[in-house]
N, C-alpha and C positions, 0 to 999 in steps of 0.2 A: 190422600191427595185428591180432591174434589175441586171440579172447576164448572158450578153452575151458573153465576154470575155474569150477567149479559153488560158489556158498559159501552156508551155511548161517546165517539172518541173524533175531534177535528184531527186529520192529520194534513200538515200544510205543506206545498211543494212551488217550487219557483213558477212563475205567470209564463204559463205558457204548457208546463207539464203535466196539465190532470189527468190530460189523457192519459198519457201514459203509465201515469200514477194507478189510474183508474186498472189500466190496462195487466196491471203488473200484481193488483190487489186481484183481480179476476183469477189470475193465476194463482194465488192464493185459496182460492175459495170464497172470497170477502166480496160483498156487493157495497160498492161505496155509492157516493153520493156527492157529485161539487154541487157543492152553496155557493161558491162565490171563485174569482179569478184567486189562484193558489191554494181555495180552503176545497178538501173530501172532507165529509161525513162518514163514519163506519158505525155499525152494531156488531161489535162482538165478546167471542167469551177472553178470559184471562191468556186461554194457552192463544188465541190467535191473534192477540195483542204481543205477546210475546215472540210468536211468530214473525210480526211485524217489526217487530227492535231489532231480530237479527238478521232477514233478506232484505227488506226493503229497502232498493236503490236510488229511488227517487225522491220518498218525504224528505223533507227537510227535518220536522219533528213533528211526534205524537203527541198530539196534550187534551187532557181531562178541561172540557171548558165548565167555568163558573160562571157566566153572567156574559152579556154584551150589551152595548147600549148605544141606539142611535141619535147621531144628535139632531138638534133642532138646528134649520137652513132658514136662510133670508135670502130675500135679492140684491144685489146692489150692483150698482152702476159705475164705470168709470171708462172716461174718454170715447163715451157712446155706445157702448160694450156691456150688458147686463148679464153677469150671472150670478150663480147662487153659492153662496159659503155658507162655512157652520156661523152658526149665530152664539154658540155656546164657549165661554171660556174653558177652553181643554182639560186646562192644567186643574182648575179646580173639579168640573164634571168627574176627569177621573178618582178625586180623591172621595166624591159622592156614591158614585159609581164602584167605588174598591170596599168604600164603608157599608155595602149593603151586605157582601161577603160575609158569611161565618164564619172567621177563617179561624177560631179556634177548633173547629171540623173539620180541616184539612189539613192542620198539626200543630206539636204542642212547642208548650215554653223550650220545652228543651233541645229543640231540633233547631237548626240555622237557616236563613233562606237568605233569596236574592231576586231583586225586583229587572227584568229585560226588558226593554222597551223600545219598540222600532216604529217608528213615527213617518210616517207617507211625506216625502218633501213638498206635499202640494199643502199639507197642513201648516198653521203658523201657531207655533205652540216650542220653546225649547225643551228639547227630549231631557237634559238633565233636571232641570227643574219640575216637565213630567214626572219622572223617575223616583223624586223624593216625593210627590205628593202620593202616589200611589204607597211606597213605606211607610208614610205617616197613617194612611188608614188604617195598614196594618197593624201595626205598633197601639194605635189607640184602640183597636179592637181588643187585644189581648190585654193592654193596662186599664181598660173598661172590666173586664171579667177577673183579670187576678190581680192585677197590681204591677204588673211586670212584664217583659215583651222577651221574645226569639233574637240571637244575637241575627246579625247581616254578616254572611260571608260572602263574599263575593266571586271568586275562585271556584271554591268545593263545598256547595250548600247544600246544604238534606233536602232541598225544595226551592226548585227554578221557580219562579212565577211568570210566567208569559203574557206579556200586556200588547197588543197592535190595536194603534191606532191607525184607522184610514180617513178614507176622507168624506163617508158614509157612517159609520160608526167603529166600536173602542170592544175589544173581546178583552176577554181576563181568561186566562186558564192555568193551569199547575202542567208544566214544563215534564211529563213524563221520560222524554229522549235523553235529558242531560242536555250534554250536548249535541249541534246539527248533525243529523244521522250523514248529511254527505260529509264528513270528513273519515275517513276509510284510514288512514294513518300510515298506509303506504309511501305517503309523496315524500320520499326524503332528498329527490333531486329534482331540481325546478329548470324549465324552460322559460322564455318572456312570456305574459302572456296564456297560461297553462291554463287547460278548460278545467272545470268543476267537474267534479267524480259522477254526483248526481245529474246534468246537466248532459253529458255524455254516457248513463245510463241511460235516459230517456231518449237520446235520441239511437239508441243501439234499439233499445224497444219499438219503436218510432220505425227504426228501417226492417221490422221484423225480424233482427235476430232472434230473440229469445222463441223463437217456432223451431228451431233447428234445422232448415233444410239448406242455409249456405254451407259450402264445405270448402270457403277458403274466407278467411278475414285481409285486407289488405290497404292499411294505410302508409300514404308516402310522404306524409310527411307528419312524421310522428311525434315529435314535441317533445312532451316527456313520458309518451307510453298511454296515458289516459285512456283513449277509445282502446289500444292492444289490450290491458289488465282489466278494465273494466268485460270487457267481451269475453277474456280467459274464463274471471271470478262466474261471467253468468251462464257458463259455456258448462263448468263443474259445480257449479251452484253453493258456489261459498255464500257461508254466512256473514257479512259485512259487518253484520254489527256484534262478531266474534271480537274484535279489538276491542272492543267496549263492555264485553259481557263481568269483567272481574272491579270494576269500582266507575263507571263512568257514566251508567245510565240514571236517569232522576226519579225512579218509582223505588229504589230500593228501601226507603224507609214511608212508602204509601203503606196506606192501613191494608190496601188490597191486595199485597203483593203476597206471593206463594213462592218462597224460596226453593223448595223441595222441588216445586213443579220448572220452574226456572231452569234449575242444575241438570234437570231431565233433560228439558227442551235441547239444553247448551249442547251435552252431552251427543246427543241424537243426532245435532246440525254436521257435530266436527264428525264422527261415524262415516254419516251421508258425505260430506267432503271429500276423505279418506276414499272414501269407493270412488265417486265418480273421475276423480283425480285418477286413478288410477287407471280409469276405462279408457280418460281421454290418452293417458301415456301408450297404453296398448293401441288404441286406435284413434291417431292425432290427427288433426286436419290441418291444412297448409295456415298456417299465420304469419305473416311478412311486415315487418316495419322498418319504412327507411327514412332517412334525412337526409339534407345538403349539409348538416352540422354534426359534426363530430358531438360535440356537447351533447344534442338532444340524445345520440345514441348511448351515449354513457348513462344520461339521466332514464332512460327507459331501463338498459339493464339494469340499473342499481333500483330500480321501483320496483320492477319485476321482484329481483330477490326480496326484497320489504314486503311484498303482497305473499309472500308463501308460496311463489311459484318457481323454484327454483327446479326442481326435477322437471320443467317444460322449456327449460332453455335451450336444452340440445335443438327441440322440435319447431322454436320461434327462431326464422330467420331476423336477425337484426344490419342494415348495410347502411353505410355511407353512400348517401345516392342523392342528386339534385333529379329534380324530376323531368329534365333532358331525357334521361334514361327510362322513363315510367314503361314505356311503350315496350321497350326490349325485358324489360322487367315481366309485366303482362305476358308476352308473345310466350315464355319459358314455363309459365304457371300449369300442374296438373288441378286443374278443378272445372266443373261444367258451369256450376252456380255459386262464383264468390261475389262476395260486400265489397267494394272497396268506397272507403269510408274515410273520410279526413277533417282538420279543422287548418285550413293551411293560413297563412299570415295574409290581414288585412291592414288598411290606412294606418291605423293606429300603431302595429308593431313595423311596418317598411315603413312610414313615415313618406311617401312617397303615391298617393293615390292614383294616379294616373298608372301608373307599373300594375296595381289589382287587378285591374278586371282580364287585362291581358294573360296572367297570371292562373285566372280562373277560366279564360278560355280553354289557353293550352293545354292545363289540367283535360279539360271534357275530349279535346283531340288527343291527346294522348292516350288517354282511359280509352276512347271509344279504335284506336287505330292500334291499339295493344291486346284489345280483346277481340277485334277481328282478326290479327294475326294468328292466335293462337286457336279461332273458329269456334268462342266462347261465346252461344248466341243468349244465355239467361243470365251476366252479370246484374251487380246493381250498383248504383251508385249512389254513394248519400254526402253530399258536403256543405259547410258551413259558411257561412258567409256574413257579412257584418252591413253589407248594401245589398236590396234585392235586385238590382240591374247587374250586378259580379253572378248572381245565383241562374238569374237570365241567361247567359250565355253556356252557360251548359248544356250540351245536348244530350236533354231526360226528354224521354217521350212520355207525355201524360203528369209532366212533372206532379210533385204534390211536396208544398211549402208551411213548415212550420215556424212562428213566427214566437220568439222566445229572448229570454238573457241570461249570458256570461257575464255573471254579476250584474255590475252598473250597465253594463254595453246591450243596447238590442242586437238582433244577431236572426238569422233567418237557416233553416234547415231546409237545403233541397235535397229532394233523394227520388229516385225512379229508374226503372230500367232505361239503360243507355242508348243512342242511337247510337251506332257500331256503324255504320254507311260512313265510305268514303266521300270528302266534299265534292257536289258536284262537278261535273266537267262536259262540258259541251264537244269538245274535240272526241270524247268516248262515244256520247252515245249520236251523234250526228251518224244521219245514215239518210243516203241520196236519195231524192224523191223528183217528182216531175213537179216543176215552177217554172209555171208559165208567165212572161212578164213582156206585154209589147213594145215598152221601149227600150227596156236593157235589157233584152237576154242573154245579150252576149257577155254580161255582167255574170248572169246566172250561172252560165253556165264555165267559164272560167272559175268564181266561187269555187262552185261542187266539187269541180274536176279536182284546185287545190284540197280543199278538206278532204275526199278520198285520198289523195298522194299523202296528205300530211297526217292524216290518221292513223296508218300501218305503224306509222316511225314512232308516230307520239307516243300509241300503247305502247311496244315495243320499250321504249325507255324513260315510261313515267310520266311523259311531261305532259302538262296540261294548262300551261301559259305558253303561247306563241303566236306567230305574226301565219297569221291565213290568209291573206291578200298586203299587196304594195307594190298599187299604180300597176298594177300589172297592164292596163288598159290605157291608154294615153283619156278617154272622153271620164273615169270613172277615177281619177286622179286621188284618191284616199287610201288608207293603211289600217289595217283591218285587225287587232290584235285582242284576242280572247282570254280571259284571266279568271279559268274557272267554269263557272257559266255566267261570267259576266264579259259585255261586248265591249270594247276600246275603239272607237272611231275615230283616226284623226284626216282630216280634212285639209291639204294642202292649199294654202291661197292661189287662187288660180291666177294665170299670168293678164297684163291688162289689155291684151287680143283677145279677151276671151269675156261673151257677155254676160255683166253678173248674175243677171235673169235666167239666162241659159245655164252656167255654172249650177246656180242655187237649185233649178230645175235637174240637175243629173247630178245631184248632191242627195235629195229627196228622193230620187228612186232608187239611189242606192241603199240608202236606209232601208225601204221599203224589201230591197231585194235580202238583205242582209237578215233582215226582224225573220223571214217567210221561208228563206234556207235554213238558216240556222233554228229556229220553232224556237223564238225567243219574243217576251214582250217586251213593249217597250223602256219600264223601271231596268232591263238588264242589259241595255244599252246605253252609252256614254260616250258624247260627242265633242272633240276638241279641233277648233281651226287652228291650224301655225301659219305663223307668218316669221321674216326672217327679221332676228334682229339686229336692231344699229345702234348707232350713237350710247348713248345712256338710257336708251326705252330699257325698262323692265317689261317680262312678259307679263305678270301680272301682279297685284296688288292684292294680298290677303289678309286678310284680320284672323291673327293666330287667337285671339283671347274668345273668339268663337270656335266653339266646338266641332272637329273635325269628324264627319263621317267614314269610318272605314273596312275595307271589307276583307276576309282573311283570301288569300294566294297560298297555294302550297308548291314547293319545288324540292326534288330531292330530299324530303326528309325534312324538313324544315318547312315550317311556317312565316308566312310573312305578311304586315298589315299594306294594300294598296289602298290608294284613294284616287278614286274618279274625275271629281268634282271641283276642286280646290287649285291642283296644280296643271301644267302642261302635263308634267309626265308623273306617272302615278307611284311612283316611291320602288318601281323594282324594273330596272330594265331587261326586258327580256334578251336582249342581244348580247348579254354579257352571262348568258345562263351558263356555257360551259364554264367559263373564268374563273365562276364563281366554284363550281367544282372543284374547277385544279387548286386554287387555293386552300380549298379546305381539302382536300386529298395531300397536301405539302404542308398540311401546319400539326399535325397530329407532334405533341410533344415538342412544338416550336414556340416560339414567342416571336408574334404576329403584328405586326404594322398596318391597319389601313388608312390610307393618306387620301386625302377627298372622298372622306367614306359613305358622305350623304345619310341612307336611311340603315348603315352598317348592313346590308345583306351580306354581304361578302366575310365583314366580323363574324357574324351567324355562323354561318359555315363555317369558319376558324373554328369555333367555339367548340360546334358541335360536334368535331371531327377530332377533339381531344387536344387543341392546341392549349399552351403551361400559361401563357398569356396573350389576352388582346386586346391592342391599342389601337380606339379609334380617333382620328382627328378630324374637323372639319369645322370651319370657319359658324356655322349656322348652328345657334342652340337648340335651333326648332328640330332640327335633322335630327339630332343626337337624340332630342327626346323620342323622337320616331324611332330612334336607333335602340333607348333601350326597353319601348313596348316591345321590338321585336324581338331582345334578347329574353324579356319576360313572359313573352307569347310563348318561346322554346322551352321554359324548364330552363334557362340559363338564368343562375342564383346572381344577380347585380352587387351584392355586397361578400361575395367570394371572395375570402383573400387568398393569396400565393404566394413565400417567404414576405412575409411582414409588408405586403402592397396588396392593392387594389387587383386580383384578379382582373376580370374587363374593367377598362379606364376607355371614357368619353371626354374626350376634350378638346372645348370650343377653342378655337384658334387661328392664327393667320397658319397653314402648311409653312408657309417659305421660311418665316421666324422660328414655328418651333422644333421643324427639325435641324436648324440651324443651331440652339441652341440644346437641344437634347445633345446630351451625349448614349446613352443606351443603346445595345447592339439589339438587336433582331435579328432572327435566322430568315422570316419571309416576310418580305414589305408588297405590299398591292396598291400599285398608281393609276386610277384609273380621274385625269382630271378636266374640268371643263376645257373645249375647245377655246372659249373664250370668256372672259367674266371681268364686270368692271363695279365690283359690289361698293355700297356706299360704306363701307365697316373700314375701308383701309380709301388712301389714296394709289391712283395708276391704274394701269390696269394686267392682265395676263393675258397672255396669247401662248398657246400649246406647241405654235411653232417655232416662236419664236424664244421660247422661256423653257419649254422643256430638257435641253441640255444641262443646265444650270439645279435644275431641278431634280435629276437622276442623280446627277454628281452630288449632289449631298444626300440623297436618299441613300447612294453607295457608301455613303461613309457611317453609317447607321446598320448595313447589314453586315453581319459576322459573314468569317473566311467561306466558311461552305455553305453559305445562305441563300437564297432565290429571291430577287425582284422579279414581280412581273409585273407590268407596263401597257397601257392601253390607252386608247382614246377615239374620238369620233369626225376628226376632220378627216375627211375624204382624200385630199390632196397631201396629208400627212407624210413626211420624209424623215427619217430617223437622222440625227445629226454624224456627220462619220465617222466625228472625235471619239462617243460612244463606240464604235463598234471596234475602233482600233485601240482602247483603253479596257474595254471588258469583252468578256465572252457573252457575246450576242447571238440569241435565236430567234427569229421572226417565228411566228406561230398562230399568225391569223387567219390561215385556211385553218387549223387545229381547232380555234374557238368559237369561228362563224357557225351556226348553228344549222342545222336543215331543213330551216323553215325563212333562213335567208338565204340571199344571190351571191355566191360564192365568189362568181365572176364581178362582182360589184358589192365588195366586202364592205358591209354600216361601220365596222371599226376597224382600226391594227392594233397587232397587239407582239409582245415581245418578252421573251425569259433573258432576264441580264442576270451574269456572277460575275464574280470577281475569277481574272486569269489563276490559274494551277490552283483550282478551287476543289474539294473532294468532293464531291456530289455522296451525303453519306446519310442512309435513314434513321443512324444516330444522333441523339441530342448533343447541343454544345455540350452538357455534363456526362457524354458519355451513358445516359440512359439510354437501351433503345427507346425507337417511338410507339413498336407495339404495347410495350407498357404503360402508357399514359393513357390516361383517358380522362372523357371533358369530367366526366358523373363524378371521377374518382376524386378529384381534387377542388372542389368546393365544400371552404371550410371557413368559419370565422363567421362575423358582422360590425356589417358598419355602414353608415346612413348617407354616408360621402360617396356619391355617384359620377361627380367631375371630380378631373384634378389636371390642376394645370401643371407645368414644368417646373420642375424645384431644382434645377443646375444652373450652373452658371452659362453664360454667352460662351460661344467656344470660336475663335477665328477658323474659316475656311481652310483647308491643304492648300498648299503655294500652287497646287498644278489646275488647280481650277477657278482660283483668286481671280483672273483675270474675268473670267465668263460670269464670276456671279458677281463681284463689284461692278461691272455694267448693268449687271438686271438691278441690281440693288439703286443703283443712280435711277434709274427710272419708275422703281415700283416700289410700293412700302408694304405689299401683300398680294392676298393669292384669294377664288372665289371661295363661296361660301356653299354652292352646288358646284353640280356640273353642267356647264351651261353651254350647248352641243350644240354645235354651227350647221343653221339650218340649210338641210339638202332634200336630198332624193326622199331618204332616211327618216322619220322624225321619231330621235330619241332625246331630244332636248331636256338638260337637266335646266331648272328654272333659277332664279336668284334672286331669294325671299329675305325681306328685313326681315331682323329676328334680333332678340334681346339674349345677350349673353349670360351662363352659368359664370357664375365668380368662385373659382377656387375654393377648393373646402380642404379641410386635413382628410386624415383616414386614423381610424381607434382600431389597436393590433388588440388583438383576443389572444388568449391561449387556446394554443387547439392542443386537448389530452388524447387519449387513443385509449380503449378499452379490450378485456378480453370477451372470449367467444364473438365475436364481430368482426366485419370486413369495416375497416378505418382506415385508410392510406395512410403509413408511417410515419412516409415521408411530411406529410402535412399535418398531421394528425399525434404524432407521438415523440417531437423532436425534441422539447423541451422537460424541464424538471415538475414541471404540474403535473406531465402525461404520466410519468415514473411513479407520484405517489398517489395519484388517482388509479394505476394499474396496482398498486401494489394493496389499498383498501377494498378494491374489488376481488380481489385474490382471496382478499381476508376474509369476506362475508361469503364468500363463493366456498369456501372451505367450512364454513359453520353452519350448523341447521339453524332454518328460520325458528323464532320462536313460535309460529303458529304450529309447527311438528312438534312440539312437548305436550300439545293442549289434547292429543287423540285419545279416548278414553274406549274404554269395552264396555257393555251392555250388556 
């Protein structure tokens, strides 16, 4: 068995991965060489070519090249536009081109081949009629020389022939791989959308694993396994192209080929296997893979078992997890320096672009707010992205971007160590200084005085949105509210005693005072005047088809998008920051109502707090969409179902109609709606004083026995109607909500918890589940592309005991606002009231959701039906049988 023979070898890999190609042949031994975008050059002997058919994860194929030929280019012109084509008829050139070949030198009559032909779409040439000119060469070659030609099998031929045409020139070579080395034969359970085996090799290479020094792998959203088994295989060093070693590769009947030395090779690889597989069992590092899809977790275990790695399933966690949870996930992890590594769903699988990048934010704040919990300062993070503005919003320090394709689709790899820093906050690191300022100081120094009072509390519990100044100063009449390290100015219109010269002049030094306490520039300041409104004036007039600027808000665990610029009020009020608490503290394992939900903050908190279901309503499409970037920003799955519906449901609507015509109970409904609102989408108008009785009353007939409304709103002069309080159990509770950074004694809202009389106040679910049992991560399962949904029941008449009160409002009003549109006072928390174009009803497509063994799968959602039964029952069955790659271990 001699192997002195040096042969000269293209091995081709997808555009984008030489590097790592390159990278991965080093580790080999092999010094390659790219020629060209996809093409390495190699020089080597038999046994390192051989080498190469069984690890290499990246080629595509190895092939022995014959001949290449470039073509001849012209100019040509069109619509003012001059460039260059081939000048050459393809189809024929190749058949010139193919006839120069020997090809009774690279096999005989006896042997079968097949001609492959992949042709550049920039070329105009039909690839089948390509295809038969290049056989005709052949065929006339050998009935030149004997008389007689090589059958064509197409399937299983003694001799691939590899022909690429570009759009430069046309290579010929003899197909030594068989077939593409990325196809690994594992994949026997598919997700949408599933990366390329090779594709996800390269970029494991790419984020330096194959150096060995991460010691935790961790993607969250795993698909069908791909980056997990891929990273296993290069973790023990399986030979990939072990599935293909017994009839599948294309050199076995070359003149060159060394049987003897081959069976060595094979032998030696599965040895090597055998060991290191074993090392990794004795001493496993943390691998974690999760989903919001039952499915993909199925399809990962059942890959796994397909790859040969079934003795590492004890040591790979597998969970049903949307990545809400990423962060709690992280915080539990023992490892100093893991990968976390993903290909998570873009435009093309959510069909839904706008939800992406949100998507791809939250991811980075999670990652990075998951590995500072746990005081992980050398993570990494590597993810995929299909737009490089989604890959943008990651916070990598130093990022570094690889620009690549999933098949047909470009597609962009970012990966770099994470920033782990919490988002800034101005109320933290503010710390009192002398500012000096000769016409307001007594601006100044009021400022200061608040942000030291209000700093204690903020750290103390978190918050890093609040109101720092309001009017506290009768000469300095503006409201001062901080969102991060970003400023909120609002500017009250000053009364018309007061000169505008003068005004505007102590308008400006407050800016001034504010930019110079606070050590902020100007871009992080943001300046809005209120005025009160009347008649039919809208506050303002926005062009939704222009792109909003928005910047992220964090509160309690949740993220949220505000915008500065665009509205009066910026998509999150902060005066309702407890509220929103207590809601999502009371919805854990409830099914949730929010009524005037605006930008859904308060759904959020439901969501995230483990509520079964959340439904939001509100007249404005524009809101809702705002509503579900912010459920997208959270790790909250939008196409989640829960018994055969729409987990979160957004739906555009008039409030007064459709919970009038909803019949569906809810355990907790959240009212929190304009003081007044006169939208152009309905005729009439609402008034909170005057409509809100009418409005509870049917919101009470929507919440279940032991359920919780809570109730709020911002007119000042607000009075609870008395019918309300002698019909249900009523608790005011607006000192409870008003915050510490408002005037207690001059509460900006009221607010109130109504039940239903001899109600059980019970932390059990209607079904009898507790609530500690639910949770939000647990129960996202399914898909589906329907993100509204309007009301599918019939009209239902009002109760006789309140017929009187809403056949009045009903004679006068045909609907209800589309924000919250906050009667302007002391106070300015004005919700606005924006034309907007309505979401039209869509169905919802019910999935099966199976449930799998060794895996955390919610049952309940996950394992009800007869699919989960005999999908658990096939995994049973391969789980109990050795893989075929354990027959293949040989001795030496």
């Amino acid at each position: 068995m001699t192997d002195l023979m040096t042969h000269s070898l293209l091995i081709t890999c997808a555009d984008g991965l030489e590097q790592a190609l390159l990278t991965e042949l080093d580790g080999f031994g092999i010094a390659g060489t790219q020629v060209r975008a996809g093409r390495v050059v190699v020089s080597v002997s038999l046994a390192q070519f051989y080498q190469i058919c069984l690890y290499s994860r990246v080629a595509s194929r190895v092939v022995l090249p014959l001949g290449d030929y470039y073509f001849k280019k012209k100019q040509v012109t069109e619509q003012g536009i001059t460039k260059e084509v081939i000048a050459d008829d393809v189809a024929n050139v190749l058949y010139e081109f193919a006839s120069r070949i020997d090809w009774t030198a690279v096999f005989g009559v006896e042997h079968t081949f097949a001609v492959r032909v992949s042709v550049d779409k920039r070329v105009s040439v039909n690839q089948q009629f390509a295809t038969m000119r290049v056989k005709d060469a052949i065929a006339d070659c050998f009935n030149r020389q004997f008389g007689s030609r090589p059958d064509v099998d197409a399937k299983n031929p003694n001799f691939a022939i590899f022909v690429q045409v570009g759009v430069d020139c046309a290579e010929i070579g003899l197909d030594l791989s068989g077939t593409s080395l990325h196809r690994r034969g594992y994949r026997v359970a598919n997700t949408e959308a599933p990366l390329k085996e090779n594709l996800a090799a390269a970029l494991l290479y790419e984020a330096g694993w194959h150096l060995g020094h991460f010691d935790a792998l961790i993607d969250p959203m795993c698909g069908s396994g791909t980056f997990v088994i891929e990273a296993l295989l290069m973790r023990v060093n399986y030979p990939v192209g072990l599935d293909k070693s017994t009839n599948q590769f294309g050199f076995y009947h070359w003149q060159h080929h060394d049987d003897e030395l081959w069976q060595a090779c094979v032998a030696r690889a599965t040895t090597d296997f055998h060991d290191n597989l074993a090392n990794f069992e004795a001493k496993p590092i943390s691998i974690i893979a999760t989903d919001a899809n039952a499915h993909a977790i199925y399809a990962t275990h059942k890959n796994l078992l397909a790859a040969g790695l079934a003795t590492l399933t004890p040591v790979i966690r597998l969970e049903q997890r949307a990545m809400s949870g990423l962060d709690e996930l992280l915080a539990t992890i023992k490892a100093s320096n893991p990968l976390i590594i993903s290909n998570p769903p873009y435009g093309e699988r959510l069909g839904d672009d706008d939800v992406i990048k949100p998507l791809y934010q939250g991811l980075g704040r999670k990652v990075a707010d998951g590995l500072r919990q746990a005081g992980i300062e050398d993570g990494y993070l590597a993810i995929l992205a299909s737009h490089i503005e989604h890959a943008d919003v990651l916070p990598i320090v130093n990022p570094q971007t690889l620009r690549c394709h999933n098949g047909a689709l470009t597609v962009y790899f970012r990966h770099g160590r994470p920033n782990t820093a919490s988002l800034p906050s101005l109320i933290e690191r503010f710390e009192r200084k002398e500012v000096v300022h000769d016409e307001a100081q007594e601006f100044v120094n009021r400022l200061q005085k608040n942000l030291a009072n209000l700093k204690k509390i903020a750290k103390k519990q978190g918050v890093t949105n609040l109101r720092v100044y309001d009017a506290d100063l009768p000469n300095y009449n503006v409201a001062v509210d901080i969102y991060g390290e970003h400023v909120h100015v609002q500017e009250y219109a000053p009364p018309k005693s007061i000169d505008a010269q003068v005004a505007k002049h102590r308008f400006n030094n407050a800016l001034a005072v504010i930019r110079q306490v606070l050590d902020v520039n100007r871009e992080q300041v943001f300046i809005k005047t209120r005025a009160k409104q009347s008649g039919n004036e809208q506050y303002t007039k926005i062009d939704h088809k222009k792109r909003k600027k928005l910047w992220l808000a964090q509160e309690n665990g949740a993220y949220f998008y505000v915008n500065f610029t665009d509205y009066l009020d910026t998509g999150l009020f902060i005066d309702h920051r407890t509220m929103r608490g207590l809601v999502g503290q009371a919805s854990r394992g409830k099914r949730v109502l929010n009524l005037f939900s605006y930008t859904c903050t308060a759904s959020v908190h439901a969501a995230l707090h483990g509520a079964k279901t959340v439904t939001s309503v509100d007249l404005s499409a524009n809101y809702l969409d705002w509503g579900r970037q912010n459920f997208s920003l959270n790790g909250l799955v939008l196409d989640a179902m829960y018994d055969h519906d729409l987990k979160y449901q957004f739906i555009a609507a008039d409030v007064f109609e459709w919970i009038k015509d909803n019949t569906e109970q809810f355990d907790v409904i959240f009212i929190d709606p304009p003081t007044f609102s006169n939208s152009k989408k309905f005729k009439g108008t609402f008034d909170v004083q005057r409509d809100h009785a009418a409005l509870i009353n049917r919101a009470m007939n929507r919440l279940s026995h032991d359920g919780v409304l809570y109730f709020s709103n911002n007119f000042t002069k607000f009075e609870l109607d008395e019918h309300l309080k002698t019909r249900y159990e009523v608790l005011e509770m607006t000192q409870k909500t008003i915050g510490f950074d408002f005037d207690d004694k001059k509460p900006i809202h009221q607010s109130y918890q109504i039940r239903h009389k001899n109600s059980t106040k019970s932390s059990a679910s209607p079904d009898g589940t507790a609530a500690n049992n639910q949770r939000a991560d647990d129960k996202v399962v399914g898909s589906s592309t329907d993100l509204v949904k309007s009301s599918k029941f019939a009209s239902k008449k009002a109760p006789s005991q309140q017929a009187r009160q809403e056949k009045g409002f009903a004679k006068k009003h045909h609907g209800t606002a589309s924000g919250n549109h906050r009667q302007f006072a002391k106070h300015p928390s004005t919700r606005t009231n924006k034309k907007a174009d309505f979401d039209k009803p869509a169905g919802n497509n019910q999935i099966s959701k199976p449930s799998i063994k060794r895996v955390y799968v919610n049952p309940k959602l996950a394992g009800a039906d007869e699919m989960a039964k005999r999908l658990d029952q096939k995994l049973h069955e391969q789980s109990s049988q050795t893989p075929r790659k354990y027959k293949v271990k040989t001795t030496s």
